[in-house]
N, C-alpha and C positions, 0 to 999 in steps of 0.2 A: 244548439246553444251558441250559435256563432253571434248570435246578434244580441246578447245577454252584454251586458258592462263590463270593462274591464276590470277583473278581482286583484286588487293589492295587498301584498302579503307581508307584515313587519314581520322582522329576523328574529328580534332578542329576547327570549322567553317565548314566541310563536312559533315561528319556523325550528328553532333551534329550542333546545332544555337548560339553555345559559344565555351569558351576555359576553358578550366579545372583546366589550370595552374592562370587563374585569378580567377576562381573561388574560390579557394584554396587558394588562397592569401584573397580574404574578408571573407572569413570565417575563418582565421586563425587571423585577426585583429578583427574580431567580438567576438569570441570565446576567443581569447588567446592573449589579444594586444600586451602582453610585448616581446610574441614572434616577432610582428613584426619589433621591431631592429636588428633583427637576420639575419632576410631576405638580409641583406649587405654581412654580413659575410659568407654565404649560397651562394651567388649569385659567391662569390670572388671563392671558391673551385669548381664551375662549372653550367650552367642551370640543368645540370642533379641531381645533388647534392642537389637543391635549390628545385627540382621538388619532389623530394624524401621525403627530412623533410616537403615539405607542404602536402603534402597525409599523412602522417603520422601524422598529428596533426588533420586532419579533418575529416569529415563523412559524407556521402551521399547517395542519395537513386537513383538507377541508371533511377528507372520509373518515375523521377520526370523530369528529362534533355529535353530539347527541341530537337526532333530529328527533323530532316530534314524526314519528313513523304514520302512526292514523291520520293524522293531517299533511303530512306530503303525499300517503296513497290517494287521498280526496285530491289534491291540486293536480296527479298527475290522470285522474280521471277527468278534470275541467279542462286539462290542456288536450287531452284524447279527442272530446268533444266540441274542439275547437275554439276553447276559451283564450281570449290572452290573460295573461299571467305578469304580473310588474313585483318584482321582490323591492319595496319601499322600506329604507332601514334608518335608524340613526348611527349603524355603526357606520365605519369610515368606507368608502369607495374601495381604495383596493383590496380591502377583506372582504366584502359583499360580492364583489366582480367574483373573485376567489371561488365564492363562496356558489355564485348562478352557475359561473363555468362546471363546477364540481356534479350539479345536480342535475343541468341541462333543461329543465320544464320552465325559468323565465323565458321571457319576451324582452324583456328591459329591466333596468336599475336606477333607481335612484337611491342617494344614497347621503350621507354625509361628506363634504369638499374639503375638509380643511379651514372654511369660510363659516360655512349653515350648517348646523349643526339639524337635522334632519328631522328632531324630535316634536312630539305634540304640537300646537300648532303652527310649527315651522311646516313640519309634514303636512299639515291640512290648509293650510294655501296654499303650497305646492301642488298637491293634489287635485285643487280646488281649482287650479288657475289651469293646468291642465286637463282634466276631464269634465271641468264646468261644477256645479251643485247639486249633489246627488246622482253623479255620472259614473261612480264606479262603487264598489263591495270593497271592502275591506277588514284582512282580519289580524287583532292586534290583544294582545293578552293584558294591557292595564290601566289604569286611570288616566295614564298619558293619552291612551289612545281617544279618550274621549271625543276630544277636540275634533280629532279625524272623524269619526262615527257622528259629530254632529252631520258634518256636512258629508258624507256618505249614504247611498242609496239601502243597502242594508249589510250587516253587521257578521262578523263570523267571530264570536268569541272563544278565544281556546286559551286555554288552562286559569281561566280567569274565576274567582269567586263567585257567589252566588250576587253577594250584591253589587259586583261588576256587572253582573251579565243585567240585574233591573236596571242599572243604570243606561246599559246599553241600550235596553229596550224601549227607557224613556227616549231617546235622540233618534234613531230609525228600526224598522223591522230585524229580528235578529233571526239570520238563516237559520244557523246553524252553532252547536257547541261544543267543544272539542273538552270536556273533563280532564283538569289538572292529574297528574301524578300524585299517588295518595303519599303521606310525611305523616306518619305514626311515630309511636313509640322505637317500633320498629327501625326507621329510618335513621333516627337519633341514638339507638344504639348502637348503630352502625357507624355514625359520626364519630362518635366516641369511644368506638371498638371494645365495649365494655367487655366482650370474652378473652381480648389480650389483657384485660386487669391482671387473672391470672396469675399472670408472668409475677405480678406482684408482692406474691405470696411467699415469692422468694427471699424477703423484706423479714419472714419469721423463723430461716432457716438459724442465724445466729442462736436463737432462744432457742430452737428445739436440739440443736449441737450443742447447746451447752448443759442439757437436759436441766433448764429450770422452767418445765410446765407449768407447774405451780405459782406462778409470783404472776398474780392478778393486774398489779399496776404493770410490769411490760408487757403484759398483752394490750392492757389498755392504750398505750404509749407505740405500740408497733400498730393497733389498728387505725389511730388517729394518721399515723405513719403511712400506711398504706393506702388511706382515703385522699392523701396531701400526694401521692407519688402516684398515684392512679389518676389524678384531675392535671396533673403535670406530664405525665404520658400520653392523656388524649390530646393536650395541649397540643405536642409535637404529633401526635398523628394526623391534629388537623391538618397542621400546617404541612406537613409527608404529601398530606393527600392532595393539596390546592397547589404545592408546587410540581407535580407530579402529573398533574390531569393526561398530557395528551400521551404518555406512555400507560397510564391506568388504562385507557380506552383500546388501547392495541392488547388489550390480554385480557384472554378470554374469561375473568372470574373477576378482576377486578376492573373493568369496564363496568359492572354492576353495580360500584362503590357509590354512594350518596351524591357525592359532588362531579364524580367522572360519567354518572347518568343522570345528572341534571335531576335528580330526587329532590336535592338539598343546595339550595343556591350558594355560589360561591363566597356573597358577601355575607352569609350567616355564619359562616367559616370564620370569615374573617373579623366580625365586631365575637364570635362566641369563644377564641383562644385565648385573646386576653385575660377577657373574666375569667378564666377557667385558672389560668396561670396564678392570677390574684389571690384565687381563693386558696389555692396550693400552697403559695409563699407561706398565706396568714397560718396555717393550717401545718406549715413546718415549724413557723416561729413556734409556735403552742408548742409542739414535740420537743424542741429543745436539743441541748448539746450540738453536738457535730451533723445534726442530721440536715439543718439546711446545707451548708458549704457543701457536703455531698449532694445535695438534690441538685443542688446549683451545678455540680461537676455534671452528672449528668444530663439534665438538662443541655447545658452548653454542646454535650459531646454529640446528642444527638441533633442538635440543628447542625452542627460541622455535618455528619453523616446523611443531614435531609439534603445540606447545599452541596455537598462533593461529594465526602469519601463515600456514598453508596455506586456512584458510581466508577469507581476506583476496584480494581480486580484484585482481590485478597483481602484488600486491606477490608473492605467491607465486611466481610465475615469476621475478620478479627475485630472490627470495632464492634459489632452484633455479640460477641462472645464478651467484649467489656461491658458492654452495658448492660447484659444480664448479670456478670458478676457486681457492677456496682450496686446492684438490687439490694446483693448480699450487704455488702459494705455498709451501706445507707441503715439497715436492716440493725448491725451491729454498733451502729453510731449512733440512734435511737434511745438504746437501751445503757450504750454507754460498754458494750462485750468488747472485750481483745478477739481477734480471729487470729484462727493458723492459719499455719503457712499449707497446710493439708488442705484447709477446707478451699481455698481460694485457688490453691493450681488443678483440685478437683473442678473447680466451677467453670474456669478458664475451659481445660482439654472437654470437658461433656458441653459445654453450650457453642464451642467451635464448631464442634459435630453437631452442633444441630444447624448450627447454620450452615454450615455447608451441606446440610439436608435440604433445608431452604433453596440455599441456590440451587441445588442439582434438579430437584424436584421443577423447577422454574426453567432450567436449560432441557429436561427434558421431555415438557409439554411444548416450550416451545418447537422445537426439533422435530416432534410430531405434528406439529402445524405448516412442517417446511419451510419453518424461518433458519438464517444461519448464524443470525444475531441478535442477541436480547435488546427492545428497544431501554434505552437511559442506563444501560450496565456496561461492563468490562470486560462480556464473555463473548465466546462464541459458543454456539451448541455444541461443539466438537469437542470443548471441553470439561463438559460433561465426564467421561470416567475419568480423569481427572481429579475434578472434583469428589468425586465418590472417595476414591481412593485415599486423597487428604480428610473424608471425613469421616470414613471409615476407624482408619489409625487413628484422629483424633480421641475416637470415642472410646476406641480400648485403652487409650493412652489413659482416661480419667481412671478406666478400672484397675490400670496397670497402679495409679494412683490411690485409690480405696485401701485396695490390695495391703501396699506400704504403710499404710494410714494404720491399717489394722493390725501389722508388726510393731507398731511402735509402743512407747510404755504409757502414755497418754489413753489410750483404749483400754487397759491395765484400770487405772483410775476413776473411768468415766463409768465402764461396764462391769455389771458383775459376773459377767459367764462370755466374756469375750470372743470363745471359740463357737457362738450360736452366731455371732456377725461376719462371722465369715462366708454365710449364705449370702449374705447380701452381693457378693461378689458375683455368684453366677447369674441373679437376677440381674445384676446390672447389665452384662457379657449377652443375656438374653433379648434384652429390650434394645439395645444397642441395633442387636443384629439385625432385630426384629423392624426394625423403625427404618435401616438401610433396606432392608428385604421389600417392603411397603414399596420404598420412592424407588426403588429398581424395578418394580412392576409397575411401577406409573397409579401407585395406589394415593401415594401421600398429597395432602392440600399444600398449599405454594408456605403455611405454616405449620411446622411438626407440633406445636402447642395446641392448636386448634385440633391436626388429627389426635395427638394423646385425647386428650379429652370426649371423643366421641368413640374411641377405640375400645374394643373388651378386654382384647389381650393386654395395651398399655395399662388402662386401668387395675387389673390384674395383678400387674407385673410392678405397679409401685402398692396396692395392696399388701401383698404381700413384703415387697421391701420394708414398706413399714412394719409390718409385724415383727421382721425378725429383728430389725433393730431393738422395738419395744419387748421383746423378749429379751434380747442381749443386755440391757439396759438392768430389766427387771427380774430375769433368771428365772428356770425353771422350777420348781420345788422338786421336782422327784433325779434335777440332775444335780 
């Protein structure tokens, strides 16, 4: 194959399962916000310009990027065989250089200067002027590429549509086709982590503590609530996930995530959070009372927690522990309920413990992997028991709480056979232990939500809790 044309290979969406240039831009708003007013004025003197100052403000690690695996095995079987190999990009120069050095199978770079911005048919008179008209192969994954693929010898279409690839076909012979990444259903649930909704449901703890089952309108009112606070939580997961990327990619389960394996392209990310937010707001307004001004508290709390305090050591699990209790809040402000003071330092001590199930669970896969420190966190793996330890005690702390809950004269009132809710106390003591015992074996997912849910014994073990409440509630006849 020595004497075959030299194969040029575009970076962004080819080589790679992203674009560099957006990349760069959430990192340079994660890292450096104020620079991103800039990005206008950047954008006015040229893309090349604009490509430039955002490499220059950010930092990366080339073995983290989603490479298009089936198509670097093929280049580095063309380079085996003698082929030269040019990585031709429009991202910027020293991210491509970055990016050859990392891989080792180029021969050369071209790239974007600062000046030329290297795209469509920038690229293909460049190409042109160097290897003459129809003097090399090249493969490029979009409409852009076109231009190239006129004046190219023949064509290597990868992750490109069906009717990229006839178009391709119309301009020169097409080797070869390298099939997009499938974007199901599937893929978009995952965008939107529709199994953390969930967590949501926390939103109708006020109605069922207050035992009024019965009153059709707040159900109606708490579910309209929970459609508005679920489309406002994917919101912040998008954006969790996009500013997250190249620690997503260092860990083993969530390197799989939509946007950290280039499933789900970055900028759908980002035109799909707004609307989402939109429809949440409108969707609060309907609901009424106090219940936006709390959607809005959380909302706010958790963008502070995507920009810092997740990576802040403690503090992170205690803000993890507020925002599942504002669920509650949100929940009671809906319907318009007073909450106790019981219900809320229950919620506080049982969701600290979980998040510090969370973390531990994460400090001690990683630790198994022979890291000594979590990448984008506060920890080191050592602090692992630890951690256990604080979330441990958390969580009896909640039962230690129940417990009290259920001395008082309040349970008196609510319940008719109060001494049946006292069961509830060991099922809680059970599950507790039960959920640490899991993430000490290295059983639990990096989310105890996620494992509850696919668990028998958790399952189980809030089955039953409910019953005995609903028995405590409703009393038995023969006691």
């Amino acid at each position: 194959m020595s004497g075959a044309p030299p194969l040029i290979v575009d970076l962004d969406g080819t080589l790679i399962h992203t674009d560099m240039l957006h990349e760069t831009a959430l990192r340079v708003s994660r890292d450096s916000p104020l620079d991103v007013l800039r990005i206008p004025l950047w954008l006015s003197q040229g893309k090349a310009v604009l490509k430039t100052r955002l490499a220059g403000r950010t930092d990366f690690d080339p073995a983290a990027l989603p490479y298009n695996l089936p198509l670097l095995d093929w280049l580095k079987e063309q380079r085996a065989a003698g082929r030269r190999l040019i990585l031709s990009t429009a991202t910027d120069r020293s991210i491509a250089d970055n990016i050859a050095a990392h891989l080792g199978v180029f021969d050369e770079v071209m790239a974007s200067d600062g000046v030329t911005n290297l795209a469509g048919s920038n690229k293909a008179a460049a190409l042109e002027a160097r290897f003459g008209a129809h003097g090399f192969d090249y493969a490029g994954n979009s409409s852009a590429d076109l231009a190239v693929w006129r004046r190219a010898r023949r064509a290597i279409v990868v992750n490109g549509s069906t009717r990229l690839t006839a178009q391709a076909t119309g301009l020169c012979k097409v080797e070869r086709e390298f099939p997009p990444q499938p974007r199901g259903l599937k893929s978009w649930s995952k965008v939107l982590r529709v199994h953390q909704w969930l967590k949501n449901l926390l939103l109708f703890v006020p109605l069922l503590a207050a035992h009024q089952v019965d009153s059709g309108a707040q159900w109606g009112t708490l579910l309209l609530a929970f459609i508005s606070f679920s489309l406002c939580a994917s919101t912040v997961y998008i954006a969790n996930d996009l500013l997250d990327l190249e620690s997503d990619r260092q860990h083993p389960r969530k390197r799989l995530r939509p946007f950290a394996s280039g499933a789900v392209p970055a900028w759908m990310g980002v035109l799909l959070a707004p609307v989402l937010l939109a429809v949440s707001v409108i969707l609060a307004w309907r609901v009424g009372g106090s219940f936006l001004p709390w959607l809005s508290v959380y909302f706010l709390v958790t963008c502070v927690y995507s920009w810092g305090l997740k990576r802040v050591m403690l503090v992170d699990c205690v803000t993890l522990a507020v925002l599942y209790t504002l669920r509650i809040i949100a929940g009671a402000a809906a319907i318009g309920q007073m909450l106790s003071f019981w219900l809320l330092a229950f919620s506080v001590f049982l969701f600290l413990s979980l998040a510090f199930v969370k973390r531990y669970a994460e400090l001690h896969g990683q630790e198994l992997g022979g890291k000594t420190k979590v990448q984008g966190r506060g920890y080191y793996t050592s602090d692992a028991p630890l951690i256990q330890t604080m979330g441990v005690t958390s969580g009896y702390s909640a039962a230690v709480v129940l417990a009290l809950y259920l001395s008082s004269d309040v349970v008196v009132m609510l319940y008719r056979q109060p001494e049946i809710v006292w069961g509830a106390v060991p099922v809680l003591l059970f599950w507790i232990s039960w959920i640490w015992m899991q993430a000490h074996r290295g059983n639990m997912h990096d989310d105890p939500v996620v494992f509850a849910i696919k668990d028998r014994a958790s399952l189980l073990a809030g089955l039953v809790f409910g019953l005995i409440i609903v028995a405590g509630a409703m009393g038995w006849p023969w006691l």
